[in-house]
C-alpha positions as CSV (number, residue, x, y, z in Angstrom):
1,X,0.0,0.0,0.0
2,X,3.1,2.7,0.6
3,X,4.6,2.0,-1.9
4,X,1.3,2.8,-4.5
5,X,0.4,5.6,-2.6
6,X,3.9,7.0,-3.2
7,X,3.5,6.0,-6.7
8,X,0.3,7.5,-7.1
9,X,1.7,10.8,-5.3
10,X,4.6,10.9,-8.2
11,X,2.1,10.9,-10.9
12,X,0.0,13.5,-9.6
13,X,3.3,16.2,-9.0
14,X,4.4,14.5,-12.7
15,X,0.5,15.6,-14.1
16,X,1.2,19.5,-11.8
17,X,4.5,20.2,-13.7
18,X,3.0,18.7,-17.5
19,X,-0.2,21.3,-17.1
20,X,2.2,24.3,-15.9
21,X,4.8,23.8,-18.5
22,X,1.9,23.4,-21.4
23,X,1.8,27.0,-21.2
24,X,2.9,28.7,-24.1
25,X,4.0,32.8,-24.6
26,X,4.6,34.2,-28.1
27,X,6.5,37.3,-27.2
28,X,8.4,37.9,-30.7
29,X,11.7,38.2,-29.1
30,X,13.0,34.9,-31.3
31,X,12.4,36.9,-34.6
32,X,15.6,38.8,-36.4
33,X,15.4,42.4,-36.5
34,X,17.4,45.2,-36.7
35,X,16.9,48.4,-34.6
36,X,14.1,50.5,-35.1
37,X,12.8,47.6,-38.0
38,X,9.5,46.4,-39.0
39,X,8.8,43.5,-41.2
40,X,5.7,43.5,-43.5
41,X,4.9,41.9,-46.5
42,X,6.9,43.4,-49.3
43,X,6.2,41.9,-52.7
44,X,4.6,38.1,-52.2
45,X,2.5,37.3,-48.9
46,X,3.4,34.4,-46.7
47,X,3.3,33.9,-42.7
48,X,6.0,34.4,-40.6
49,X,6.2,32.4,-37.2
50,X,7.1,33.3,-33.6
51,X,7.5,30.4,-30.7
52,X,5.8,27.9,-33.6
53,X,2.1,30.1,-33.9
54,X,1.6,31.3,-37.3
55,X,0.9,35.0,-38.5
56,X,0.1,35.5,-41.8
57,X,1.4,38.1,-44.4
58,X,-0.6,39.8,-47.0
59,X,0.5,41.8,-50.1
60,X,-1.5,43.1,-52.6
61,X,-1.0,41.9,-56.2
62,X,-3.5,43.5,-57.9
63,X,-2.3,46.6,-56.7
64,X,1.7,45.5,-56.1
65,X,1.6,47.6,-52.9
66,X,-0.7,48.1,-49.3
67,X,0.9,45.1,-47.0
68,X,-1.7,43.7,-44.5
69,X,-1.7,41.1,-42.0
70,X,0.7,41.0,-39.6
71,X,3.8,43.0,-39.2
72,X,6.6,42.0,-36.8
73,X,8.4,45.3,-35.3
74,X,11.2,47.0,-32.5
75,X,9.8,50.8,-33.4
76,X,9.8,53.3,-30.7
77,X,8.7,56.5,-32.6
78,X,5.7,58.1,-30.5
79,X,5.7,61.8,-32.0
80,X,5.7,61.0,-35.6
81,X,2.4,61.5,-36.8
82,X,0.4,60.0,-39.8
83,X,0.6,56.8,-42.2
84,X,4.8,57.1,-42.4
85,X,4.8,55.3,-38.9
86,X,2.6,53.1,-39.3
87,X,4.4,50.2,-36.8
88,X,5.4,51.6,-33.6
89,X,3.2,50.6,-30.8
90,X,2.0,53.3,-28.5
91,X,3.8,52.7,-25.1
92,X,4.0,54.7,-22.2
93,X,6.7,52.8,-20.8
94,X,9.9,51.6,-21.6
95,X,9.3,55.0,-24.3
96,X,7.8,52.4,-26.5
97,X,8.5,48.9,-27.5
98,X,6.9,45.7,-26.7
99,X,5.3,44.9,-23.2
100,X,8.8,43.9,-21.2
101,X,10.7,43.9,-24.1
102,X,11.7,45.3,-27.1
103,X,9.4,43.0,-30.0
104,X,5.8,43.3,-30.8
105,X,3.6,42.7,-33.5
106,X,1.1,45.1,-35.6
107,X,-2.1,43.9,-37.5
108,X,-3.1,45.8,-40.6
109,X,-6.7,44.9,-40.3
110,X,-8.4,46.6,-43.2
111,X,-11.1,44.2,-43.9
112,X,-12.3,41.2,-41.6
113,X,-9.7,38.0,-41.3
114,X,-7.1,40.1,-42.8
115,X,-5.2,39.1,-39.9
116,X,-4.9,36.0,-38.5
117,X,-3.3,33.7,-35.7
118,X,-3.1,29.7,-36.0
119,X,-2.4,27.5,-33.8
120,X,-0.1,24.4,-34.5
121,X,-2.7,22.3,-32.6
122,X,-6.2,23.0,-30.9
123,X,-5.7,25.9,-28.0
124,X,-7.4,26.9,-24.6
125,X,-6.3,30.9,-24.9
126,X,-5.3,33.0,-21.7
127,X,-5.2,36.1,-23.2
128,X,-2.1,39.0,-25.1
129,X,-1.5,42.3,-24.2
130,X,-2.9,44.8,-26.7
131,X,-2.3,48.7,-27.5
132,X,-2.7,51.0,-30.3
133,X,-0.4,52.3,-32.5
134,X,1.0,55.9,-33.1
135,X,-0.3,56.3,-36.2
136,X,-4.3,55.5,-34.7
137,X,-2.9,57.1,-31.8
138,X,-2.8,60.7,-32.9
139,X,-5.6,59.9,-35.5
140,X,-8.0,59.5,-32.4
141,X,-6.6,62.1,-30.0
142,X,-5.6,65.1,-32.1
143,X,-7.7,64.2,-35.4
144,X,-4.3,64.1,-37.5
145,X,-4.4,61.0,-39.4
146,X,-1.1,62.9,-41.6
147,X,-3.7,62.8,-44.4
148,X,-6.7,64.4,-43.5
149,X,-9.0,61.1,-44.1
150,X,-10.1,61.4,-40.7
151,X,-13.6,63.1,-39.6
152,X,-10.9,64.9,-36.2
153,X,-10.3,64.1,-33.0
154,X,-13.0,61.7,-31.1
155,X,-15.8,63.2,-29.6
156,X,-18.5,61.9,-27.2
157,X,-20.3,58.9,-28.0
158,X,-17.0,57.6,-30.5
159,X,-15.7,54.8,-30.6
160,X,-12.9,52.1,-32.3
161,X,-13.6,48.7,-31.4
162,X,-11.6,45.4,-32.3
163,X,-13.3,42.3,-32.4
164,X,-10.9,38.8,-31.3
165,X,-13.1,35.8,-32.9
166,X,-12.2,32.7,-32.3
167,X,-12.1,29.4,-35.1
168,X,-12.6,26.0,-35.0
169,X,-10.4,23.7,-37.4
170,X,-13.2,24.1,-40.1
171,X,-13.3,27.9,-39.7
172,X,-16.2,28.3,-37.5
173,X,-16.7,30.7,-35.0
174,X,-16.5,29.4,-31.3
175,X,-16.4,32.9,-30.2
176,X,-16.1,36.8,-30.1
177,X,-15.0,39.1,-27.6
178,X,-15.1,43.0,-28.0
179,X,-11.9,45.3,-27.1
180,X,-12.8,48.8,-27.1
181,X,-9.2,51.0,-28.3
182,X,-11.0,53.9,-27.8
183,X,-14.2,54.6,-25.8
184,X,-15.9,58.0,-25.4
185,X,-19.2,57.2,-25.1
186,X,-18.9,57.7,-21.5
187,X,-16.1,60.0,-20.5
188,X,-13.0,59.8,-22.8
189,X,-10.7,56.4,-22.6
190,X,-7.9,55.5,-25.3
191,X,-5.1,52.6,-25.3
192,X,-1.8,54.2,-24.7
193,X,-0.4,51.3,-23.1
194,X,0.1,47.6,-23.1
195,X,-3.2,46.4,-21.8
196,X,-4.1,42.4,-21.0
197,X,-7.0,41.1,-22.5
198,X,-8.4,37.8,-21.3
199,X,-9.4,35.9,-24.0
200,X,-10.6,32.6,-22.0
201,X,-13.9,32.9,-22.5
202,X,-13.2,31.7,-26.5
203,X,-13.1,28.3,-24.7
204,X,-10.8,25.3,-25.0
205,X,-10.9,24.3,-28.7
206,X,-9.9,27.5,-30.9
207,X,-7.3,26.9,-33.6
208,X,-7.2,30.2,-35.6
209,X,-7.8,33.2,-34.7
210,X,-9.0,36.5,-36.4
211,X,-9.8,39.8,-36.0
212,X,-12.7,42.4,-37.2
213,X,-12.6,46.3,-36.5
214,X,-15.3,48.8,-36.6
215,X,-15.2,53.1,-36.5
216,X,-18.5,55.6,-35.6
217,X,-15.5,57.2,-37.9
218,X,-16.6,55.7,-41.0
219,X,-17.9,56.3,-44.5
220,X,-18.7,54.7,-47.8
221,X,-15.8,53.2,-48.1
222,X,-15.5,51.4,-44.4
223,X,-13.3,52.9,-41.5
224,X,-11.6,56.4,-41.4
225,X,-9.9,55.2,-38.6
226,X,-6.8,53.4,-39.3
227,X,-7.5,49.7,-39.1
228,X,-3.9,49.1,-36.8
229,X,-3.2,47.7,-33.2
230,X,-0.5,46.2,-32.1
231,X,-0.3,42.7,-29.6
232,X,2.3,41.1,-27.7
233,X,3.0,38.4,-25.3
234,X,-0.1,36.2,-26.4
235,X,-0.5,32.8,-23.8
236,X,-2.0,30.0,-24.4
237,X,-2.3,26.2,-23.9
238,X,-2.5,23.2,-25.9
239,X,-5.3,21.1,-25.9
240,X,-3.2,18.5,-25.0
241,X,-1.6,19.7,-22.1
242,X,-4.7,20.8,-20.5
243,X,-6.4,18.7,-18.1
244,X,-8.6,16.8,-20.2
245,X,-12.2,16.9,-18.9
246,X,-11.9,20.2,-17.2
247,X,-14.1,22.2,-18.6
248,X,-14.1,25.3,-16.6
249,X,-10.2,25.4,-16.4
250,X,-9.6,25.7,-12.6
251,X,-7.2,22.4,-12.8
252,X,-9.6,19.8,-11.3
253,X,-12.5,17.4,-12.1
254,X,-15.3,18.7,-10.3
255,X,-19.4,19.1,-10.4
256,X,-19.3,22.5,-12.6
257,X,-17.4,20.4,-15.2
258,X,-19.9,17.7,-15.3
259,X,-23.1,20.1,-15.3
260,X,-21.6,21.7,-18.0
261,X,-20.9,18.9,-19.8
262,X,-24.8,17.1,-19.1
263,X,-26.4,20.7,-20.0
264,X,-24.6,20.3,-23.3
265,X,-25.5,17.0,-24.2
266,X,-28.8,17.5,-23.2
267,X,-29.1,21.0,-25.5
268,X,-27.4,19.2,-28.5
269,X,-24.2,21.6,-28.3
270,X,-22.1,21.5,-31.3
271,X,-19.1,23.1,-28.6
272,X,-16.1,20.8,-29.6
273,X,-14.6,21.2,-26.2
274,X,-17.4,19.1,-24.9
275,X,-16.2,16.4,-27.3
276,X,-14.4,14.2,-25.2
277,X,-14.2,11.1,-27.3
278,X,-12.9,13.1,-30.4
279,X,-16.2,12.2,-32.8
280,X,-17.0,15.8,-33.3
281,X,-20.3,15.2,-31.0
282,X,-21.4,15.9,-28.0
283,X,-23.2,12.9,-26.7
284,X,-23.4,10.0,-23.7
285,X,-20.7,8.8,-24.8
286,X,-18.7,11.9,-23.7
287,X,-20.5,11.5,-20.5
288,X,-18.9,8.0,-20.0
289,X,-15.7,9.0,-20.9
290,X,-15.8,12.1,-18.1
291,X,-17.1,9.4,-15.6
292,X,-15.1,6.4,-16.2
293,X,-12.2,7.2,-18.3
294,X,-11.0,10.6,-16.8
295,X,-12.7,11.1,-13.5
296,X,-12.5,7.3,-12.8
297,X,-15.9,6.9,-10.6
298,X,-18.9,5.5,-11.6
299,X,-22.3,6.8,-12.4
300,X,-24.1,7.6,-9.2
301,X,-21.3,9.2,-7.1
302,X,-23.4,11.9,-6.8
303,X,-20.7,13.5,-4.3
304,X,-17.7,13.0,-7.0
305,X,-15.5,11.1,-4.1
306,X,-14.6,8.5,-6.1
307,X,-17.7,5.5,-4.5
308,X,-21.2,5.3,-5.4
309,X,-22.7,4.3,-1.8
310,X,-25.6,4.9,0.7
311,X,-24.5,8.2,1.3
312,X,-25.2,8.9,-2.5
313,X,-28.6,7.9,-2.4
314,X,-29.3,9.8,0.8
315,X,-27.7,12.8,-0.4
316,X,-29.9,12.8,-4.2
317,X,-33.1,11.8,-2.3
318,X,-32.8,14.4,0.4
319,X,-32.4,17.2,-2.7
320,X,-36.3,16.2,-3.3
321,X,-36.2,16.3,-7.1
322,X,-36.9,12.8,-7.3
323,X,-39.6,11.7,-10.3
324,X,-40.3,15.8,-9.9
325,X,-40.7,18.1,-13.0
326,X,-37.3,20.0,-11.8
327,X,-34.5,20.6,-13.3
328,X,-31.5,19.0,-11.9
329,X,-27.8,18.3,-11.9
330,X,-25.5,15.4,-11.4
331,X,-25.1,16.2,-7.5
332,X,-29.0,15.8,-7.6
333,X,-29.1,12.7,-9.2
334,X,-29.3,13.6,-13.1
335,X,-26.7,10.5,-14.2
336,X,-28.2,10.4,-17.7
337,X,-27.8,13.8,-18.6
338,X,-31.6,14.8,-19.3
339,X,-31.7,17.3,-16.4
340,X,-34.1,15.2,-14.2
341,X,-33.8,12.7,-11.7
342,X,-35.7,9.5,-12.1
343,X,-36.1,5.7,-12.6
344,X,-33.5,6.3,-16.0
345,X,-30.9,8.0,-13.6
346,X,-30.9,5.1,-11.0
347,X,-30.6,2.3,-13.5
348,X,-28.0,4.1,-15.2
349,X,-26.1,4.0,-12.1
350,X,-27.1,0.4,-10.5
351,X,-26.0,-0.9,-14.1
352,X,-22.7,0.1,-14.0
353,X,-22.0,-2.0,-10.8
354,X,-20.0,-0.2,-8.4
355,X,-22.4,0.5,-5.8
356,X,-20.9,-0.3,-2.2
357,X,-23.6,0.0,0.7
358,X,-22.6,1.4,3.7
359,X,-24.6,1.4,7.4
360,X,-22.5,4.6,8.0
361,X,-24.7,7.2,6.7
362,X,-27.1,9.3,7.8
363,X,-31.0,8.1,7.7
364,X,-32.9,10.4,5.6
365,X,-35.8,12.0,6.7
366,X,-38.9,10.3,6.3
367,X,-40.0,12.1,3.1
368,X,-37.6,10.8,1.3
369,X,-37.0,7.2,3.0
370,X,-39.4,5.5,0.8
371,X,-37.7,6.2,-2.9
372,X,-34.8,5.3,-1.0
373,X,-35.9,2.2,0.0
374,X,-37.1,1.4,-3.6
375,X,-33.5,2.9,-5.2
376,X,-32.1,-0.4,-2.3
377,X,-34.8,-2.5,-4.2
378,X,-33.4,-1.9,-7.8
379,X,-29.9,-2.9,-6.4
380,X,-31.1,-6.0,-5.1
381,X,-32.9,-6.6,-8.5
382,X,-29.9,-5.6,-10.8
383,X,-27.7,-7.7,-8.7
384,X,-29.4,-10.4,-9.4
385,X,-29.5,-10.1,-13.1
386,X,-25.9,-9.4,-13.2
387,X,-25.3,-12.9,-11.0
388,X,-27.4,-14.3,-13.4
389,X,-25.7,-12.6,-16.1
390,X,-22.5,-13.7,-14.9
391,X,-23.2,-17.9,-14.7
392,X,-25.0,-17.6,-18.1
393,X,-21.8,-16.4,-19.1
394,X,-22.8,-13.1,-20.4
C-alpha cells in the first residue's frame, strides 16, 4: 500500500509540472530584427512564425503595394504623426517597444480576417496584451491622421472597437469578444499602453484566430480610422496539455465540469470542447468517458468522491427532485444527462456495478426514506440479473 500511494503521489506532482509547463507565450523576441525595423509583406504574402504560432502576411497583387496582415516590429517612434509610422506601438513605458521587451507585432486589419493567428494544434487561450499604435494614436486624439482622411479628434459617444473571434479547425466561430481602443461614449478612454485582454472565454478548442474592427469614424468606403493595433506576449495552452475533462479550467475534475458537460449534451451543443471522445459530437458517450475514463468513478457518485454508496442515495433523495418536473444536476441525481432525476438515472447507475452500501450514513428524513428504500430494491434486482448474467456467461 506505501509503496502505491507514493507511486500515485509521483504521478500527480508529474500531471502538476505537465499542465504548468503546457503554457505557451509568443513574445516575438525569437524573430531577427534590426533596430528600429519592422517586417511587412513586401512583394509576395506568406506567414512568418514566432514560438511555432503562425501569422500571416498579406500583399496586394492586384495593386503591387498596401501590406496587411501581420507586421513583426522593435519601433519606438511616438511623435511621428500619420501613415509614415505606421508600426510603432504606443507605449508609455519603456518610451515604447513591446510589453517587457523590445518586439511586438502590428495587425493591418483593413477588412475582416485580414489578420490572422493559427495554432499548430487545438488551444485553450489565456489572453495577449494589446495597445494601439502611433499612427491610430494621434488619429483619435488630435484628429491628425497625416492625411486628412479622418472626420478629427474623437468626440462623445465615439468609438474604435476590435473584435478577437475565435475558429474551430473548419473555420467556424467558437467565439467573439469585443476590445474597445478607444471609448468615449462615457467619459473619454484611449489605449496608450500595453493592456491584457483575457481571452478565456473563446473556450478550450480554438485553432485560428481573427480579427474584425469597426469606426462611428466611418464612410462609404468602411473605416476612417486606421484599421492598426499592435499585440504582444499572447498565452496559451495546448489542448493536449490541459487537463482533459476540465471544462471550466480551474485544474480539477469537479461538479461544474460535469453540469456543464450534461447541460450540453442534453441542449445538443455543437461546442467541440465538450467532445471528449474526439467524434465531433457531443453525446453520452462523452459523458462516460468524463465518468469512467477521466474522472474514474462510476455513475451515481453523486458527491464526486470516487464510490457510489448509501450516502449517494441519501444525499440525491434528500435534494427532493426525485420523479419531480425540476431541473437538476449530477449532485442531484441527473446520471443520464436529461436534467431530471428518475427511474433512468438510478438504473444508469445500478447498471454500472459499483455500488458499495454502507450502514455509516445518515437516515434520511422520512419524506424521502421511501424512494430510497425502492433505489435499495433496484440494487437488489440488478444484482441479481448481473449474477445471473455472470453464470450464463454473459
Amino acid at each position: 500500500m506505501r509503496i502505491r500511494y507514493w507511486f500515485c503521489l509521483l504521478l500527480g506532482l508529474m500531471w502538476a509540472d505537465v499542465a504548468t509547463a503546457a503554457d505557451r507565450l509568443v513574445d516575438f523576441e525569437d524573430l531577427p530584427l534590426q533596430p528600429q525595423q519592422a517586417v511587412a509583406a513586401d512583394g509576395q504574402s506568406g506567414v512568418f512564425r514566432s514560438r511555432g504560432v503562425g501569422f500571416n502576411q498579406i500583399w496586394d497583387t492586384d495593386w503591387n503595394c498596401c501590406p496587411r496582415g501581420w507586421v513583426y516590429s522593435n519601433q519606438t517612434d511616438l511623435t511621428t504623426v500619420g501613415y509614415n509610422n505606421p508600426f510603432s506601438a504606443q507605449a508609455r513605458a519603456p518610451e515604447g517597444g513591446g510589453y517587457q521587451s523590445s518586439q511586438y507585432a502590428v495587425a493591418v486589419n483593413i477588412y475582416r480576417g485580414d489578420a490572422r493567428i493559427e495554432f499548430p494544434e487545438w488551444a485553450v487561450l489565456q489572453g495577449f496584451y494589446v495597445t494601439n499604435t502611433t499612427y491610430v494614436y494621434h488619429s483619435v486624439v488630435s484628429g491628425d491622421d497625416g492625411a486628412g482622411f479622418v472626420k478629427g479628434p474623437f468626440g462623445a459617444g465615439d468609438w474604435l472597437k476590435l473584435e478577437v473571434i475565435g475558429l474551430d479547425e473548419a473555420d467556424q466561430e467558437v467565439g467573439r469578444l469585443p476590445v474597445y481602443l478607444a471609448d468615449y461614449r462615457e467619459g473619454s478612454r484611449v489605449l496608450d499602453d500595453w493592456t491584457w485582454v483575457d481571452l478565456s472565454a473563446l473556450g478550450s478548442n480554438v485553432k485560428r484566430i481573427e480579427f474584425d474592427m469597426a469606426s462611428t469614424d466611418s464612410g462609404d468606403f468602411g473605416m476612417n480610422t486606421p484599421a492598426y493595433f499592435a499585440i504582444d506576449n499572447l498565452v496559451y495552452r495546448t489542448a493536449t496539455g490541459a487537463i482533459p475533462g476540465d471544462l471550466d479550467g480551474d485544474g480539477v475534475l469537479g461538479l461544474s465540469d460535469v453540469n456543464r458537460l450534461s447541460r450540453g449534451i442534453h441542449e445538443s451543443s455543437q461546442d467541440l470542447a465538450l467532445d471528449l471522445n474526439g467524434d465531433r459530437r457531443v453525446d453520452g458517450r462523452d459523458l462516460t468517458v468524463w465518468v469512467k475514463g477521466l474522472k474514474k468513478t462510476s455513475f451515481g457518485d453523486a458527491g464526486l468522491d470516487g464510490v457510489f454508496g448509501s450516502a449517494d442515495l441519501v444525499q440525491v433523495f434528500q435534494v427532493g427532485a426525485y420523479e419531480q418536473a425540476l431541473d437538476t444536476d449530477w449532485a442531484g441525481g441527473d446520471w443520464n444527462a436529461d436534467l431530471r432525476f428518475n427511474t433512468s438515472d438510478l438504473l444508469e447507475a445500478f447498471q454500472d456495478g459499483e455500488f458499495q452500501a454502507s450502514a455509516a450514513v445518515a437516515v434520511p428524513e422520512p419524506t424521502s426514506s421511501i424512494p430510497a428504500v425502492l433505489a435499495l430494491g433496484w440494487l437488489a434486482r440488478y444484482a441479481r440479473i448481473r449474477r445471473g448474467a455472470r453464470s450464463a456467461g454473459l
